[in-house]
C-alpha positions, 0 to 999 in steps of 0.5 A: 547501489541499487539494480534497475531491477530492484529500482523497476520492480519497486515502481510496479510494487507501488502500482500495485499498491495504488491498485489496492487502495482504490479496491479498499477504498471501492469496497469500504461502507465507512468514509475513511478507513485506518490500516498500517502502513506495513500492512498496505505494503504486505497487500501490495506485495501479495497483490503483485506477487499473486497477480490479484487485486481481489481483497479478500484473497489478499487478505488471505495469503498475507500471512503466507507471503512475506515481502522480501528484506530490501522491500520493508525499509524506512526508504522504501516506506517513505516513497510509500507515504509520499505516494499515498499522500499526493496521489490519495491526499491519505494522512499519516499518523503514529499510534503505539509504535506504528505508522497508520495511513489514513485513507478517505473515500471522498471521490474527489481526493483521486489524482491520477 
């Protein structure tokens, strides 16, 4: 059984992750943008742990910060997915053994 501490920490983690798709999705020239999901959650993590929503200083530290062990489950990706689906109408796709988010920078796509 999980502590509300791990239950309320990965709430604020998944905050964290909206935070940082609405900066990739600001910041991006393209219409859609492709990343793996292990990837988000890594930015996420980075983005929470550092107290930064910057993007390139994200990019920068995640390969320093490693997400804990009881964060990067198939539980916990999957609550990911459904985030990012109802919140961002983002398209989950498998390619070459990895799960890919497919975000769309269409304004109307937003939920709040």
């Amino acid at each position: 059984m999980q502590s509300s501490r791990t239950i309320e920490e990965k709430q604020k983690l998944l905050e964290h992750l909206a935070s940082v798709v609405e900066e990739l999705l600001r910041n991006t020239k393209s219409s859609q943008i492709s990343i793996k999901l292990r990837t988000l959650l890594r930015y996420a993590y980075v983005s929470y742990v550092k107290k930064t929503s910057d993007i390139n200083v994200i990019r920068g530290l995640v390969p320093r910060v490693r997400p804990p062990a009881w964060l990067t489950n198939q539980y916990y990706y999957r609550e990911i997915e459904l985030m990012l689906k109802t919140r961002f109408n983002a398209r989950i796709e498998n390619r070459r053994q990895f799960r890919y988010v497919v975000l769309y920078k269409n304004p109307s796509n937003f939920r709040r």
